[in-house]
Residue frames as qw, qx, qy, qz and C-alpha x, y, z in Angstrom:
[[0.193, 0.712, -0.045, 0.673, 92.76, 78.24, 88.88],
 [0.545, -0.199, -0.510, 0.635, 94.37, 79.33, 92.25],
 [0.164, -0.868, -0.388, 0.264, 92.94, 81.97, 94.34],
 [0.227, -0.431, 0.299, 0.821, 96.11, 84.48, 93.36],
 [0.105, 0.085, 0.706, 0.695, 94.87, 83.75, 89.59],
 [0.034, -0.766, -0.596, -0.238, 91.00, 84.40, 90.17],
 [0.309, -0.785, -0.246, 0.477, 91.88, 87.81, 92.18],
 [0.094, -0.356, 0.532, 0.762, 94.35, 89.23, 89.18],
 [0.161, 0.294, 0.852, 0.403, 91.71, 87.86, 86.73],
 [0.005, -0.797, -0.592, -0.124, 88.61, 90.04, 88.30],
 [0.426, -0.750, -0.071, 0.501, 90.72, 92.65, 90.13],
 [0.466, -0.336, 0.373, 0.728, 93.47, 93.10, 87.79],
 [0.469, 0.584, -0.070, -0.659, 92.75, 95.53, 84.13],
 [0.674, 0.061, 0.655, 0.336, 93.09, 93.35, 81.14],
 [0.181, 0.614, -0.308, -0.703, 93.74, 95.04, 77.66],
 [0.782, 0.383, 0.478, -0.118, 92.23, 93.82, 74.30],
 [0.546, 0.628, 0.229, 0.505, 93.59, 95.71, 71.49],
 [0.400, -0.552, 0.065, 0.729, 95.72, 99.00, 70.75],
 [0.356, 0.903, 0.228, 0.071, 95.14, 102.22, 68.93],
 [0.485, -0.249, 0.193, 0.816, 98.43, 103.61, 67.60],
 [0.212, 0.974, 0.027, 0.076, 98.16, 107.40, 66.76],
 [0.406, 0.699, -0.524, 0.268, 102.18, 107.85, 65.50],
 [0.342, 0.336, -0.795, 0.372, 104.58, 106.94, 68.23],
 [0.305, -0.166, 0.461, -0.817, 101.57, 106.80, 70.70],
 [0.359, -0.138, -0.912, -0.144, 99.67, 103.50, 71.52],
 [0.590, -0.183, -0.021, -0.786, 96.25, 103.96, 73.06],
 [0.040, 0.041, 0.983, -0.172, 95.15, 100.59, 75.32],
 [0.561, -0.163, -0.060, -0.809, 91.87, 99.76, 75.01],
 [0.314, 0.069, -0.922, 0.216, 90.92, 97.56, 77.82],
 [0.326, -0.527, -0.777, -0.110, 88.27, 96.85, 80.30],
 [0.416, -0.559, -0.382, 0.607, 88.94, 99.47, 82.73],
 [0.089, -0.096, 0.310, 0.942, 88.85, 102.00, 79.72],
 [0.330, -0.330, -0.614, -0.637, 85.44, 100.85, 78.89],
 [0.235, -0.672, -0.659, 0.244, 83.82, 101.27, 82.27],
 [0.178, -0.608, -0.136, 0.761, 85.07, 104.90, 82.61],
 [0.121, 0.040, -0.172, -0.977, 83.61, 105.38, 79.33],
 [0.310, -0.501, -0.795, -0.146, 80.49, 103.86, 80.05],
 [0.336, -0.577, -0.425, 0.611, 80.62, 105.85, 83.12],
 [0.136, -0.204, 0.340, 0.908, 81.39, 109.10, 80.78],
 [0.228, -0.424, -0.739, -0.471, 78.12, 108.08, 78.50],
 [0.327, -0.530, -0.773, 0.118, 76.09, 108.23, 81.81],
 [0.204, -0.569, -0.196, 0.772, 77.13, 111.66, 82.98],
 [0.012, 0.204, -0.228, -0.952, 77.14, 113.34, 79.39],
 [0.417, -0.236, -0.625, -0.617, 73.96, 111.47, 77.70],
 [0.426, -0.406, -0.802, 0.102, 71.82, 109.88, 81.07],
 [0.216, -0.434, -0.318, 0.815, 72.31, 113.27, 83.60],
 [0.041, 0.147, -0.112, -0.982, 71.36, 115.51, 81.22],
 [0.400, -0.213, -0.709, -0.540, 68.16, 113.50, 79.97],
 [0.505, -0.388, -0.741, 0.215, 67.07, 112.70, 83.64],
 [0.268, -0.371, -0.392, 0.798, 67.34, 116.30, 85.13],
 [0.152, 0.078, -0.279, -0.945, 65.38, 117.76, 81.97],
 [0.337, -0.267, -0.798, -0.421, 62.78, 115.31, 82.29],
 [0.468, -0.309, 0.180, -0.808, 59.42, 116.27, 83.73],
 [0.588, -0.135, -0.772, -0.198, 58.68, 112.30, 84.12],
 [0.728, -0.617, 0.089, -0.287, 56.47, 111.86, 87.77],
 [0.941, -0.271, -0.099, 0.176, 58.40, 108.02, 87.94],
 [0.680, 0.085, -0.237, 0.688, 62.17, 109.69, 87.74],
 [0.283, -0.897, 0.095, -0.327, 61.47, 112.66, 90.55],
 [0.789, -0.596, 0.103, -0.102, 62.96, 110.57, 92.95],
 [0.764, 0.252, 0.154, 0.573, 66.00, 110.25, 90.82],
 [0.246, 0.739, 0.162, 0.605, 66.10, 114.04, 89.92],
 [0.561, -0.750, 0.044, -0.347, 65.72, 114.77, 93.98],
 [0.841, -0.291, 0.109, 0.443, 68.69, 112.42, 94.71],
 [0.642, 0.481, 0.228, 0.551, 70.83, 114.65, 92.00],
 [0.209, -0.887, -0.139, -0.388, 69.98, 117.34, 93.66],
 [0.687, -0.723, 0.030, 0.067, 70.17, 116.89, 97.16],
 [0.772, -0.218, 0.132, 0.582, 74.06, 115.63, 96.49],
 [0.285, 0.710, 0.273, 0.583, 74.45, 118.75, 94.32],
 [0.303, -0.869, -0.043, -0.388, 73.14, 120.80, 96.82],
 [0.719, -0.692, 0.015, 0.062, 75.14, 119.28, 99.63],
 [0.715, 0.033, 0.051, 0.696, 78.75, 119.49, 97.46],
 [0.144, 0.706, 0.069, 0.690, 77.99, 123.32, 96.82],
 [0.380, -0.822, -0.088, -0.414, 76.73, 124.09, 100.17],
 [0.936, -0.337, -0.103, -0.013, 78.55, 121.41, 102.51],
 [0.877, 0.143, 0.208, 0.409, 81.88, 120.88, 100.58],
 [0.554, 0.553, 0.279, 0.556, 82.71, 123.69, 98.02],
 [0.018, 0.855, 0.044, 0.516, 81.90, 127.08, 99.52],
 [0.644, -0.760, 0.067, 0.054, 82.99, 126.39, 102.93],
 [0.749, -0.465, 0.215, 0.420, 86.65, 125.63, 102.04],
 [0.488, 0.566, 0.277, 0.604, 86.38, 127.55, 98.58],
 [0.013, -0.430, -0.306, 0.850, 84.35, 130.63, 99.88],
 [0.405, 0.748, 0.019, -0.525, 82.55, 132.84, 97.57],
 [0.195, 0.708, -0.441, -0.516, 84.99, 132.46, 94.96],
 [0.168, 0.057, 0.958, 0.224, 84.41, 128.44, 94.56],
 [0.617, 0.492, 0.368, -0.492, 81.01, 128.94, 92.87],
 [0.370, 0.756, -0.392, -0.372, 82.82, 128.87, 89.73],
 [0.227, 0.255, -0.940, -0.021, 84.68, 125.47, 90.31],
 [0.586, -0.083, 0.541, -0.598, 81.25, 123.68, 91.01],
 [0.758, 0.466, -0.371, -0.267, 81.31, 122.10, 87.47],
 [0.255, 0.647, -0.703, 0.147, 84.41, 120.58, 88.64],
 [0.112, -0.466, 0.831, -0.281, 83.72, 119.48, 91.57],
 [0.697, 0.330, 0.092, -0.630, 80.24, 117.71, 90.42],
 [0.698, 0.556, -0.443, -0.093, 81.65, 116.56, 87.59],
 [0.374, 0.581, -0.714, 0.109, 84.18, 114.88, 90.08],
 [0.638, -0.035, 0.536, -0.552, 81.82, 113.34, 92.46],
 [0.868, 0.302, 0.248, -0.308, 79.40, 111.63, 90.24],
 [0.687, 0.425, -0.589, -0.031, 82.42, 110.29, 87.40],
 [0.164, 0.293, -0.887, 0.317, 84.13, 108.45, 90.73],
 [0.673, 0.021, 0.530, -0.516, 80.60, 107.65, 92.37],
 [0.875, 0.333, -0.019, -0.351, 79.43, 106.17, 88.86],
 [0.397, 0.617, -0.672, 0.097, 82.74, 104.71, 87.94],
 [0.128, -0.148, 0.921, -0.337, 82.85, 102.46, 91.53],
 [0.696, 0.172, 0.503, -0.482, 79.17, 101.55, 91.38],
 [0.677, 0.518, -0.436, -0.288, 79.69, 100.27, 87.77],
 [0.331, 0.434, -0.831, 0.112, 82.48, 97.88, 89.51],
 [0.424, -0.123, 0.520, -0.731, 79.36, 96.39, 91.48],
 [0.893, 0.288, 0.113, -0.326, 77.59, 95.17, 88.83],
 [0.907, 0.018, 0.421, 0.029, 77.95, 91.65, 87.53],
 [0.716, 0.598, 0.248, 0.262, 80.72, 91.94, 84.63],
 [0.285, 0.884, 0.036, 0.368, 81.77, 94.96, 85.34],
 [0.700, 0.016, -0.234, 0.675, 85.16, 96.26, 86.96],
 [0.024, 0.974, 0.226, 0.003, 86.01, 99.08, 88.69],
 [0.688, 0.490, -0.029, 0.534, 88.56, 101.14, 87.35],
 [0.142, -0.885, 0.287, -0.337, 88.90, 103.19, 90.31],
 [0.921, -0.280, 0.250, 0.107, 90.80, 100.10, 91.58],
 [0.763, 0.513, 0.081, 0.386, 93.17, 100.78, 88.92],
 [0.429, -0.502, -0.063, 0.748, 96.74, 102.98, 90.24],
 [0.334, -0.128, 0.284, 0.890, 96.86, 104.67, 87.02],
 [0.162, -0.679, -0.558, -0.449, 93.04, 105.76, 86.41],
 [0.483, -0.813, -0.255, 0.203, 93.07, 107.40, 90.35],
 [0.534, -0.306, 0.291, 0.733, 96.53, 108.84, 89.38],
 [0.218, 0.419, 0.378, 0.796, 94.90, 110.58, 86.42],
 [0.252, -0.924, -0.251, -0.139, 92.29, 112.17, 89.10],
 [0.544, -0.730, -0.083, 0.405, 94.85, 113.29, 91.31],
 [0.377, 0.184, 0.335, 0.844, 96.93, 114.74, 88.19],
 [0.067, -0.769, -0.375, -0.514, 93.50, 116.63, 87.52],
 [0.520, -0.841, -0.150, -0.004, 93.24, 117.84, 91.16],
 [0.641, -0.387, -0.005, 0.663, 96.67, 118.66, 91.41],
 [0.449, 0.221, 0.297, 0.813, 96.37, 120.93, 88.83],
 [0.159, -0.778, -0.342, -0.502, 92.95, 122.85, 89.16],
 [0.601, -0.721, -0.269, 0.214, 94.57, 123.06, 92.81],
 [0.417, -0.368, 0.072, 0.828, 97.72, 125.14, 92.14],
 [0.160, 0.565, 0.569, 0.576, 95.92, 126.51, 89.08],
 [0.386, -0.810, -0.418, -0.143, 93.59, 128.14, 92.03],
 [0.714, -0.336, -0.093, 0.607, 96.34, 129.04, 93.89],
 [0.435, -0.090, 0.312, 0.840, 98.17, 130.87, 91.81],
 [0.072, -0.684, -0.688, -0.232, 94.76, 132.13, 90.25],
 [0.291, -0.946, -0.130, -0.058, 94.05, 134.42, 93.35],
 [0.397, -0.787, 0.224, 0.416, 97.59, 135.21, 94.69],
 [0.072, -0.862, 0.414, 0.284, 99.80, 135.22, 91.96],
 [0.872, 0.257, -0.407, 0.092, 102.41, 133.21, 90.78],
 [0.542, 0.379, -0.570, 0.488, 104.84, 134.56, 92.90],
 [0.657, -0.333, 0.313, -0.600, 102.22, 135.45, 96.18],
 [0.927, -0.020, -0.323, -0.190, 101.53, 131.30, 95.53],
 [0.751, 0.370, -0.392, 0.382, 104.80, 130.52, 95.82],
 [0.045, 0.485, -0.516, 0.704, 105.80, 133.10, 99.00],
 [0.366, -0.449, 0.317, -0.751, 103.06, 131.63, 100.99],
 [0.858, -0.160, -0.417, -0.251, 104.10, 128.62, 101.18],
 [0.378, 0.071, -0.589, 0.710, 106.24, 129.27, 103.90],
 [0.382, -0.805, -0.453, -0.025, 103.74, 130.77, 106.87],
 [0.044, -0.821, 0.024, -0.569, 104.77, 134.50, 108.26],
 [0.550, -0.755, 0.267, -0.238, 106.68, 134.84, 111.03],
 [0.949, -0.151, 0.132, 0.242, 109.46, 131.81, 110.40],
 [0.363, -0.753, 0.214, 0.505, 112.87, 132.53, 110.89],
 [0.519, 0.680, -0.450, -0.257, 114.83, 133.32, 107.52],
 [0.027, 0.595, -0.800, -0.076, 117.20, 130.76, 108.49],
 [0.516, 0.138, 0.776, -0.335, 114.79, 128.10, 108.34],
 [0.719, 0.513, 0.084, -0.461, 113.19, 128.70, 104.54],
 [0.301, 0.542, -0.704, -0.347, 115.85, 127.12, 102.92],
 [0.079, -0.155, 0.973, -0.155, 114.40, 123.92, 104.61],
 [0.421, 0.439, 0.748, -0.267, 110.82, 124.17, 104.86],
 [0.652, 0.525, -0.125, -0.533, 109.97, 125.53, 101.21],
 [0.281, 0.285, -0.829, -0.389, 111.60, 122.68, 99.43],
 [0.123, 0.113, 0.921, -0.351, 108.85, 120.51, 102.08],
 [0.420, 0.455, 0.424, -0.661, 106.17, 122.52, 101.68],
 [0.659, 0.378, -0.319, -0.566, 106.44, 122.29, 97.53],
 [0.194, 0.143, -0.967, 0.077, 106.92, 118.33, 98.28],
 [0.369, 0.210, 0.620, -0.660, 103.95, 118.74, 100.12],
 [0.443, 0.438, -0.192, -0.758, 102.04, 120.12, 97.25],
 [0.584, 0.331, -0.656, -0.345, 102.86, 116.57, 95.29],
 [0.023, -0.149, -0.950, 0.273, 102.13, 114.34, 98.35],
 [0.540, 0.269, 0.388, -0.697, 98.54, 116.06, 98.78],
 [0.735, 0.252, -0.103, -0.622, 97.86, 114.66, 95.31],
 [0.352, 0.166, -0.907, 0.161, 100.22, 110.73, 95.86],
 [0.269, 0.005, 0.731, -0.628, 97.67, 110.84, 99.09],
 [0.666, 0.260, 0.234, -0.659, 94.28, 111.32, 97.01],
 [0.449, 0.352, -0.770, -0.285, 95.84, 108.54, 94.41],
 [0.185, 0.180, -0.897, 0.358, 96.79, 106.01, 96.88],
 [0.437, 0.042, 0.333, -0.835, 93.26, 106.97, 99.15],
 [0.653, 0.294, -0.155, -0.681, 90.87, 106.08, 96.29],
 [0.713, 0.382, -0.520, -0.275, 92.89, 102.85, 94.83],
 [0.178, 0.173, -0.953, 0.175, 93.64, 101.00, 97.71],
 [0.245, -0.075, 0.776, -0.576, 90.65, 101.34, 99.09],
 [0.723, 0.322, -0.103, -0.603, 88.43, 100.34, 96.19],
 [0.548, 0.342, -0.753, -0.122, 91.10, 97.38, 94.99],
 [0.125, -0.177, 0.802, -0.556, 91.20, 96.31, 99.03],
 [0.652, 0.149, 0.284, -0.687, 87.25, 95.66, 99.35],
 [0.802, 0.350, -0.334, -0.351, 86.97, 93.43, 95.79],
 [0.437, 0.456, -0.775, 0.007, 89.68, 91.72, 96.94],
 [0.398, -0.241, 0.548, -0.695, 88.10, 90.79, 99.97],
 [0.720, 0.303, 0.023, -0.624, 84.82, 89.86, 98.33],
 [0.701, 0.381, -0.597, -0.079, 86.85, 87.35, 95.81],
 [0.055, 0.310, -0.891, 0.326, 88.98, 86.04, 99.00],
 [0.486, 0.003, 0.624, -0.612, 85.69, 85.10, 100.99],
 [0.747, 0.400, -0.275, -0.454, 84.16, 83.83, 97.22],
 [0.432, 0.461, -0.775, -0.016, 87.29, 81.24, 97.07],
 [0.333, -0.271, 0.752, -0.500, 86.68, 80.02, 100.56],
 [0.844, 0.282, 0.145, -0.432, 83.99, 78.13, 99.14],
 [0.868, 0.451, -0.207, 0.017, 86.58, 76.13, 96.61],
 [0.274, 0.519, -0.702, 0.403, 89.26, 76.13, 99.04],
 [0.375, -0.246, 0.790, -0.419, 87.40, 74.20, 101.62],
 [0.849, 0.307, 0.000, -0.430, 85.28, 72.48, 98.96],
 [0.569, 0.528, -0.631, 0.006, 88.66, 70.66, 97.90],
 [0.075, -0.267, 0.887, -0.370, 88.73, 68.94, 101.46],
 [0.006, 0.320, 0.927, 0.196, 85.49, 67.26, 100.31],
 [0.285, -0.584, -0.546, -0.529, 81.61, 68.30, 99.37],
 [0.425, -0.713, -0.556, 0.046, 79.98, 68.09, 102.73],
 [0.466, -0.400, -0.174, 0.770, 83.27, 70.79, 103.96],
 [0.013, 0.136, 0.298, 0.945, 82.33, 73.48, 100.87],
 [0.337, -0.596, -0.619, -0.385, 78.52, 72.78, 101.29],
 [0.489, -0.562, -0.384, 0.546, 79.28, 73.89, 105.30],
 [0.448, -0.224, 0.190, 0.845, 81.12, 76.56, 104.15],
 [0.208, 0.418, 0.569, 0.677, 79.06, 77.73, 101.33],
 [0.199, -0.826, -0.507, -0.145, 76.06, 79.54, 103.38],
 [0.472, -0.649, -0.083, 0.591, 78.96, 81.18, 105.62],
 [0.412, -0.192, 0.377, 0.807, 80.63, 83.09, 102.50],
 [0.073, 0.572, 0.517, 0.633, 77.92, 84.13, 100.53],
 [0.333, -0.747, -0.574, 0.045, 76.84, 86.23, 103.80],
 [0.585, -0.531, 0.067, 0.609, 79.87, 87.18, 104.11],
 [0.335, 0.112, 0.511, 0.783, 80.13, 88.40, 100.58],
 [0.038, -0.736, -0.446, -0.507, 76.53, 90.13, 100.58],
 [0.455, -0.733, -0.127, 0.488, 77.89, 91.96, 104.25],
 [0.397, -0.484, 0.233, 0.745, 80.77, 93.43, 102.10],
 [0.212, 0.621, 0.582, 0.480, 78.54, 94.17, 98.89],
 [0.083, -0.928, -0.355, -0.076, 76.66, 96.37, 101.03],
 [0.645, -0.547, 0.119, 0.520, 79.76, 97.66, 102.57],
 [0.501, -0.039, 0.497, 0.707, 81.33, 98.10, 99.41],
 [0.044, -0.743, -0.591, -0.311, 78.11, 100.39, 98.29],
 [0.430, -0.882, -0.103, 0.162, 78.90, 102.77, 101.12],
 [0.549, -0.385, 0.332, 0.663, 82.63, 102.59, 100.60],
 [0.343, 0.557, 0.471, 0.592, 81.60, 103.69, 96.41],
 [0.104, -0.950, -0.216, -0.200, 79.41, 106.97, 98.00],
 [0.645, -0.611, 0.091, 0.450, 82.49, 107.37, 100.84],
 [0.706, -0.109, 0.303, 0.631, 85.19, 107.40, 98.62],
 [0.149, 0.821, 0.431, 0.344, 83.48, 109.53, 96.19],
 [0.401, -0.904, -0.140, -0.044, 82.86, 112.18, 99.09],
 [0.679, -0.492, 0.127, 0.530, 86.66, 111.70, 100.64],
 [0.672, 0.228, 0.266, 0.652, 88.07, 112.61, 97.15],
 [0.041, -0.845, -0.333, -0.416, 85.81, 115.37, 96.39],
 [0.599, -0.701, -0.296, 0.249, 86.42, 116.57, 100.10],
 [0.728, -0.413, 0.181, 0.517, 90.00, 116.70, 100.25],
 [0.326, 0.408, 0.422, 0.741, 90.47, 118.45, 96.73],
 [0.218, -0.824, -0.346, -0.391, 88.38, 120.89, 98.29],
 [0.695, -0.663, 0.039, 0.276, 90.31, 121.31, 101.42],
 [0.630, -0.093, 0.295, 0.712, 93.77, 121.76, 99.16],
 [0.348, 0.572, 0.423, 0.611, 92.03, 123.92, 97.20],
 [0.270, -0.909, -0.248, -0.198, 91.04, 126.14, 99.51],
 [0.710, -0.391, 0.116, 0.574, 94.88, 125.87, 101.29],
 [0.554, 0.037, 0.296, 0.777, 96.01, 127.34, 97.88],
 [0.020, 0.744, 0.506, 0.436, 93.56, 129.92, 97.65],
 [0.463, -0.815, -0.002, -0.347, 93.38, 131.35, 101.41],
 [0.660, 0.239, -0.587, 0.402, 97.06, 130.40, 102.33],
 [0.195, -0.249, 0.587, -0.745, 96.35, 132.53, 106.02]]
């Protein structure tokens, strides 16, 4: 198996079977079953761990927190204001499914489906929506809609920059796609590339892979850890930025 073929093998989704509901075919594939594994953890593991009075899972419960505390305080209100208290469910809820979701693609077996275009493409669907949703929410439909042009530009100029600015609106959420899925798919692929090195210099004889061997696996636990950080990061960026648009569409001055 060529290096192309082991990278598309761990990297790439792979589909097993298909639920047809009428004209509608349902994949069920590997990248479906982390994000509901991931799904399990948030609706049946979160709730059982934050109610529990155990001594040994404080230090669990105190991590839950803190990150809680630091999307409400840090994240949410500053670019919500007041009025994001309400969308904390959201944004919670959108942390910890992309934190758990990449750390899942860590472990042995398992894949991460934020690597996938069309799984990161359903967040950024979500976040496009709760983001004009908000928008429109506090100003209007048609306030939403006037203020995306900024005050004070000449008339002869709107016929150019509103058709940008609602373009805009659909790059902010192509940006948080693109963001998430290269930079999860980029890392694994890494990981595998430095993995191969081992069988790609092993093929110019034993004593060259055996040389080789100690150099790549270091390399590969460097970008583990790396790739551990990049899971929390990415998380954070998504979260961030959704927060940042949202607040654009809310508080357009």
């Amino acid at each position: 198996m060529g290096l192309k073929e082991i990278i598309e093998h761990h990297v790439l989704d792979h589909i097993w079977s298909r639920l047809a509901f009428g004209p509608l075919s349902l994949p069920i594939s590997k990248h479906l079953l982390m994000m509901g594994i991931a799904s399990l953890i948030l609706l049946v593991v979160f709730p059982l761990l934050i109610r529990s009075r155990s001594a040994a899972l404080a230090p669990f419960r105190a991590m839950v927190e803190v990150i809680f505390l630091f999307i409400r305080d840090e994240i949410v209100l500053p670019n919500l204001g007041p009025k994001g208290a309400p969308y904390m469910g959201y944004f919670a809820t959108l942390f910890f499914f992309i934190l758990v979701v990449n750390l899942i693609g860590l472990v042995p077996y398992g894949a991460t489906a934020t690597g996938n275009l069309a799984v990161t493409g359903g967040l950024a669907l979500i976040s496009f929506i709760v983001i004009n949703f908000t928008g429109m929410k506090e100003q209007g439909v048609l306030g939403y809609f006037a203020h995306l042009v900024p005050k004070g530009v000449p008339v002869w100029l709107y016929p150019i920059l509103f058709p940008i600015e609602v373009l805009g609106l659909f790059i902010k959420a192509v940006a948080l796609c693109i963001r998430l899925f290269a930079n999860m798919l980029g890392g694994h692929i890494v990981i595998l590339s430095f993995i191969s090195f081992i069988f790609i210099f092993g093929s110019l004889g034993a004593a060259v892979g055996f040389a080789v061997a100690p150099v790549s696996v270091l390399l590969v636990l460097f970008m583990m850890c790396l790739e551990l950080f990049v899971a929390f990061l990415q998380a954070y960026i998504f979260v961030f930025l959704t927060a940042i648009f949202t607040g654009m569409a809310m508080h357009p001055h």
